[in-house]
N, CA, C and O atoms as a GROMACS GRO file, in nm:
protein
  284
    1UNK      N    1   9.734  10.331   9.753
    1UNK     CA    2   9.873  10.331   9.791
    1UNK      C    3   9.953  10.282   9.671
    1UNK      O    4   9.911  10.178   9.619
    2UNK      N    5  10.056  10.335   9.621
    2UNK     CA    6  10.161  10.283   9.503
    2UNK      C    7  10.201  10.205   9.594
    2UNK      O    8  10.180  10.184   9.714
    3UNK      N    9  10.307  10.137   9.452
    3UNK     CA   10  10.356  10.019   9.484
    3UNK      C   11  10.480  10.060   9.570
    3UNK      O   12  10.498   9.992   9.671
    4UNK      N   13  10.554  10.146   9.549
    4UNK     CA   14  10.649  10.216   9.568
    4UNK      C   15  10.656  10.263   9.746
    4UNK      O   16  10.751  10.247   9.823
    5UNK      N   17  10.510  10.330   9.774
    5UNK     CA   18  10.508  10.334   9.910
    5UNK      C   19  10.452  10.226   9.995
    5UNK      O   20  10.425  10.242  10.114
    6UNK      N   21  10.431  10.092   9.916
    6UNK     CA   22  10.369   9.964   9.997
    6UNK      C   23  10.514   9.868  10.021
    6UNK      O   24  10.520   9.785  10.113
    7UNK      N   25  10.611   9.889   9.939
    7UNK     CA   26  10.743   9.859   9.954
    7UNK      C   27  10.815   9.940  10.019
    7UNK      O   28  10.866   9.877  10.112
    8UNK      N   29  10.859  10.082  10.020
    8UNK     CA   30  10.923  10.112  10.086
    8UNK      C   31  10.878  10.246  10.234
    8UNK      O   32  10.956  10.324  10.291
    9UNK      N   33  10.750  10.229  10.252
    9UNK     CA   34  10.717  10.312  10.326
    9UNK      C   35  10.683  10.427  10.306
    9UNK      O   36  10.750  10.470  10.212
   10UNK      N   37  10.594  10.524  10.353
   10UNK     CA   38  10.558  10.664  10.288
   10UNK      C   39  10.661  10.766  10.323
   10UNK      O   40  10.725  10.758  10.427
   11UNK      N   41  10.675  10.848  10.247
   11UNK     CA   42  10.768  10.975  10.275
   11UNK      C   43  10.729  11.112  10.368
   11UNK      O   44  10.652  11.208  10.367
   12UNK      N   45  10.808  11.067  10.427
   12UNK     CA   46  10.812  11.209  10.577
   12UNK      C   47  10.821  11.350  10.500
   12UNK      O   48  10.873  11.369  10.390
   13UNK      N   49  10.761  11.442  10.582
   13UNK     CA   50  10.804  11.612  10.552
   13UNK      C   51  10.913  11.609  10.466
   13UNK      O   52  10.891  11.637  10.348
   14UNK      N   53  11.040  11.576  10.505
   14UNK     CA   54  11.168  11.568  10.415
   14UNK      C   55  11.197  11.496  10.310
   14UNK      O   56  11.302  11.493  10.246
   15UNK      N   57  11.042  11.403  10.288
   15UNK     CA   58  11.133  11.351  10.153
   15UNK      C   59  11.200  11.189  10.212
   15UNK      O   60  11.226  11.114  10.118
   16UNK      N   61  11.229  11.128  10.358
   16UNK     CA   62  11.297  11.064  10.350
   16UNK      C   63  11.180  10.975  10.412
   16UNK      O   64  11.067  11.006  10.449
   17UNK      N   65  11.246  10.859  10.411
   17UNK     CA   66  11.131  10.707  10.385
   17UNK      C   67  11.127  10.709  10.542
   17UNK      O   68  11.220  10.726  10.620
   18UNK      N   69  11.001  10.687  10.564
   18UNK     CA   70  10.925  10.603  10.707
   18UNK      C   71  10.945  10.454  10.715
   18UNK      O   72  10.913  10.360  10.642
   19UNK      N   73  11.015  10.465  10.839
   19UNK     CA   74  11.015  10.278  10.805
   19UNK      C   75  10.864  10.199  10.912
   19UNK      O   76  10.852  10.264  11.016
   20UNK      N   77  10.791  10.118  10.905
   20UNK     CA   78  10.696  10.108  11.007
   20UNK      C   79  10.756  10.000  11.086
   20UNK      O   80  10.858   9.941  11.050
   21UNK      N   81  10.703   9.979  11.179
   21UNK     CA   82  10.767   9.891  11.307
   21UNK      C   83  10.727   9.743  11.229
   21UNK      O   84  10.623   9.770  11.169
   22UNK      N   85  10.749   9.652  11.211
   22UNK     CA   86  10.723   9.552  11.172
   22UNK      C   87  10.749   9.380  11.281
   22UNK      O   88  10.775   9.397  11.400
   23UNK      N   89  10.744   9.295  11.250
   23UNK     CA   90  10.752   9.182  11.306
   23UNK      C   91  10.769   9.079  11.240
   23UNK      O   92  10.680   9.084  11.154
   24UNK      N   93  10.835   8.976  11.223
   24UNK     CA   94  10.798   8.888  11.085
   24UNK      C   95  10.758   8.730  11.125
   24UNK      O   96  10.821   8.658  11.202
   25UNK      N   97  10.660   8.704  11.067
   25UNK     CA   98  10.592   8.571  11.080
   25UNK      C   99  10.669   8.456  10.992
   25UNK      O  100  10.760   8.459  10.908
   26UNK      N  101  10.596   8.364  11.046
   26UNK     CA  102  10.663   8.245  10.956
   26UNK      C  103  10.647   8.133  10.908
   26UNK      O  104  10.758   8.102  10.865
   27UNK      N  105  10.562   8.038  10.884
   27UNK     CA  106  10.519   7.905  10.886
   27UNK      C  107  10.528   7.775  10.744
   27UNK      O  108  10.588   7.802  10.640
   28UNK      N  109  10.479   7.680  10.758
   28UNK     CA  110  10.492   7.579  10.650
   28UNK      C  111  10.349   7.570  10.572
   28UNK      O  112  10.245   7.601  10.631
   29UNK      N  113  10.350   7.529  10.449
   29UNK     CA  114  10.208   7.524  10.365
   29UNK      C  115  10.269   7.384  10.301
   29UNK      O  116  10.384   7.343  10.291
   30UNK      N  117  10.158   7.336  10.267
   30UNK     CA  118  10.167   7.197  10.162
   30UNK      C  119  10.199   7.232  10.021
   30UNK      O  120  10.119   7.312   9.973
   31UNK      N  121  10.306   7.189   9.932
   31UNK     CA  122  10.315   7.184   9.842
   31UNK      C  123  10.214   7.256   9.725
   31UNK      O  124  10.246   7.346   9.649
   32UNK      N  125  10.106   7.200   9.734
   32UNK     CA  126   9.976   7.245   9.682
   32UNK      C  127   9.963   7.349   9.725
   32UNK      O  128   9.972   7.429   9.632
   33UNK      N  129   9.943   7.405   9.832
   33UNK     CA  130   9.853   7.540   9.904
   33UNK      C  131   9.983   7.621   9.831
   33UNK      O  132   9.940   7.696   9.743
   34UNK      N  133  10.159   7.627   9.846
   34UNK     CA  134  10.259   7.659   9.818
   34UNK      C  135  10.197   7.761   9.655
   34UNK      O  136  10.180   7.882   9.642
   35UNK      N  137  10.173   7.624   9.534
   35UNK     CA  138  10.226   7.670   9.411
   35UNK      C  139  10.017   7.759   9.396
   35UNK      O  140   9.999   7.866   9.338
   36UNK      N  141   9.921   7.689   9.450
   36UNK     CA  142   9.820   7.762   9.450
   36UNK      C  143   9.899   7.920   9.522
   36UNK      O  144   9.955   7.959   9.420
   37UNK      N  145   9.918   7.980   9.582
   37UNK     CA  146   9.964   8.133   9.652
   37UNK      C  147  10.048   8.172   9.540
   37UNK      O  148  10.038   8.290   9.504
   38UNK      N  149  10.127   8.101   9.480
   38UNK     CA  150  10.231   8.121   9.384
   38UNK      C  151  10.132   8.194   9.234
   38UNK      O  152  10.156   8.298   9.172
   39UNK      N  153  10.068   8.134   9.222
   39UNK     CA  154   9.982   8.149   9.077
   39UNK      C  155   9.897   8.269   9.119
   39UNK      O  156   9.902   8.365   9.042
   40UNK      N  157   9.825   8.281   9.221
   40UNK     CA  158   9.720   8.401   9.305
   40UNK      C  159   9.845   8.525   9.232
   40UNK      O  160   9.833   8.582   9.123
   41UNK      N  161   9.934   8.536   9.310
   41UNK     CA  162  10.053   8.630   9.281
   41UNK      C  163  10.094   8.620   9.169
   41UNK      O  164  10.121   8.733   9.128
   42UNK      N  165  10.112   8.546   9.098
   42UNK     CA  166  10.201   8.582   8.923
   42UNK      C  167  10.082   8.606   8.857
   42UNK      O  168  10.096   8.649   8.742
   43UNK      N  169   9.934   8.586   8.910
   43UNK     CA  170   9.789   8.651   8.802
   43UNK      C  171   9.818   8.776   8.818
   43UNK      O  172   9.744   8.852   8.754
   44UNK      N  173   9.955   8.859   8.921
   44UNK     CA  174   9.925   9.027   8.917
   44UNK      C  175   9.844   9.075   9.019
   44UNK      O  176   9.830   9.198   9.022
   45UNK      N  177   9.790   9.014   9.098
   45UNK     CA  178   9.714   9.038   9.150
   45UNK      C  179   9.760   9.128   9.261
   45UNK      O  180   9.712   9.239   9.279
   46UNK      N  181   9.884   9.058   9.356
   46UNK     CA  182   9.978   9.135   9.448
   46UNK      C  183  10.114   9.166   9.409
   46UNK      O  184  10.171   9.151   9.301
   47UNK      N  185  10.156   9.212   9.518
   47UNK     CA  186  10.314   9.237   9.429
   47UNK      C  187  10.418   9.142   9.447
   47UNK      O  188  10.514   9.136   9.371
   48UNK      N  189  10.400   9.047   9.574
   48UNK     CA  190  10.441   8.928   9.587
   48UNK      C  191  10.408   8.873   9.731
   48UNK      O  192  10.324   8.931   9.800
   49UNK      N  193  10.482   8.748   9.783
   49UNK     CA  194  10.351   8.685   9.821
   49UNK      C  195  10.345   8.705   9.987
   49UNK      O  196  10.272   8.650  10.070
   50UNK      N  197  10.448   8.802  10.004
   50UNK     CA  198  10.418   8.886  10.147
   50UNK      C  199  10.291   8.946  10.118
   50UNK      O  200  10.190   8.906  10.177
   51UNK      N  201  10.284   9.040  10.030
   51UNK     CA  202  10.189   9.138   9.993
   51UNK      C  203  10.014   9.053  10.009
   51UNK      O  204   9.915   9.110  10.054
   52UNK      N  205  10.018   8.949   9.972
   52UNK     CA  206   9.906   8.842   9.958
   52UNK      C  207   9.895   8.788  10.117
   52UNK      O  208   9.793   8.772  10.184
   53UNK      N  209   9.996   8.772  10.143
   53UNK     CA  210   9.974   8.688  10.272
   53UNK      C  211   9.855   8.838  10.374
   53UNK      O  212   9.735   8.838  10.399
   54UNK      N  213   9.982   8.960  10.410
   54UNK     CA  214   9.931   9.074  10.500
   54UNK      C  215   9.736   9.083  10.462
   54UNK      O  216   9.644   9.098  10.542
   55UNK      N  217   9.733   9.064  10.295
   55UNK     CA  218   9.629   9.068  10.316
   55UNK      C  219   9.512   8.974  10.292
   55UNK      O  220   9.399   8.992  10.248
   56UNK      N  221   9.572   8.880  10.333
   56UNK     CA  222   9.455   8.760  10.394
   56UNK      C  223   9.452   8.815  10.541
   56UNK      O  224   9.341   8.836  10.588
   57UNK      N  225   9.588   8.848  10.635
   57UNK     CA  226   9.558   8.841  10.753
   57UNK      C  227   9.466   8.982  10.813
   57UNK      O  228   9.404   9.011  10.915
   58UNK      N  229   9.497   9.039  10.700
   58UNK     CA  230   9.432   9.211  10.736
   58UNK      C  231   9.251   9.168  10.695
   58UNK      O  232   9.168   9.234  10.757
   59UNK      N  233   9.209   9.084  10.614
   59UNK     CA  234   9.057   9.015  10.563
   59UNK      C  235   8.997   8.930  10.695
   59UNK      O  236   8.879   8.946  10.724
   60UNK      N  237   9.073   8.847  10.766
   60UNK     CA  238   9.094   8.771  10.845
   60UNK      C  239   9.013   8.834  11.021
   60UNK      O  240   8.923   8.820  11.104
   61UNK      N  241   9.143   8.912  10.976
   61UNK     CA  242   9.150   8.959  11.158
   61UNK      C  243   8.957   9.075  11.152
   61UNK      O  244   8.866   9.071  11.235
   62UNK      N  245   8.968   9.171  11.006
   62UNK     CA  246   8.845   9.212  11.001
   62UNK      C  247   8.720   9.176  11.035
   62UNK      O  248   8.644   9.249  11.098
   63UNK      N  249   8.686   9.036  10.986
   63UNK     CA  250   8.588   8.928  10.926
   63UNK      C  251   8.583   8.932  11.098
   63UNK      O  252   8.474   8.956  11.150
   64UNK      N  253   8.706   8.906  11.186
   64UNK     CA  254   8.674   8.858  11.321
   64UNK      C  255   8.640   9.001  11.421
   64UNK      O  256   8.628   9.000  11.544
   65UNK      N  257   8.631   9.106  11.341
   65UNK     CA  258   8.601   9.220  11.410
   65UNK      C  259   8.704   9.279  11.508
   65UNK      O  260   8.666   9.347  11.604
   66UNK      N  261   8.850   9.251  11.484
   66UNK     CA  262   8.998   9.324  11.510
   66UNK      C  263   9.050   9.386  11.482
   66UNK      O  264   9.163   9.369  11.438
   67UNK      N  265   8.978   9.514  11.497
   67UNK     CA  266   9.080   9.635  11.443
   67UNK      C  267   9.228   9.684  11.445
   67UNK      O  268   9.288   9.672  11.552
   68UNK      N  269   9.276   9.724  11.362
   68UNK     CA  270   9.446   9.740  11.422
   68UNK      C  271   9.469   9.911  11.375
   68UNK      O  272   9.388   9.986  11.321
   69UNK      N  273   9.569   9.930  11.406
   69UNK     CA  274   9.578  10.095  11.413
   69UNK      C  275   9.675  10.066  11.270
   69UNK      O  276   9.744   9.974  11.226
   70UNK      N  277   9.635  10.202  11.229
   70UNK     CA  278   9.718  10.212  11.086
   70UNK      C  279   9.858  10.250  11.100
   70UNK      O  280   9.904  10.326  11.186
   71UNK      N  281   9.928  10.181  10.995
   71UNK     CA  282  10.094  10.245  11.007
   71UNK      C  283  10.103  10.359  10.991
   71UNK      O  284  10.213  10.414  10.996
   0.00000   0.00000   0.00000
């Protein structure tokens, strides 16, 4: 997947952007856990630290044998 369609959604027949249904989470981290996620992401690794988070929870929910339907 580009970066391009992990940000803005894949393109329909026409050319025009899919938006997927979404939900948004939210919570607190310690200082530490904070600038550790911070550094994971500026190594390049994701594109930022939504991108890192979805996929701990997409590793996560797997590991526990929870499948989810694709966008």
């Amino acid at each position: 997947m580009s970066v391009e369609t992990a940000l803005n959604g894949s393109k329909g027949a026409k050319g025009r952007r899919q938006r997927w249904d979404t939900r948004v989470l939210s919570g607190r981290v310690s200082p530490s856990t904070y600038e550790a996620v911070i550094k994971v992401v500026e190594a390049g690794n994701y594109v930022d630290v939504t991108d890192y988070l979805r996929d701990i929870v997409r590793k996560d929910l797997d590991a526990r044998g929870i499948s989810l339907e694709s966008p």
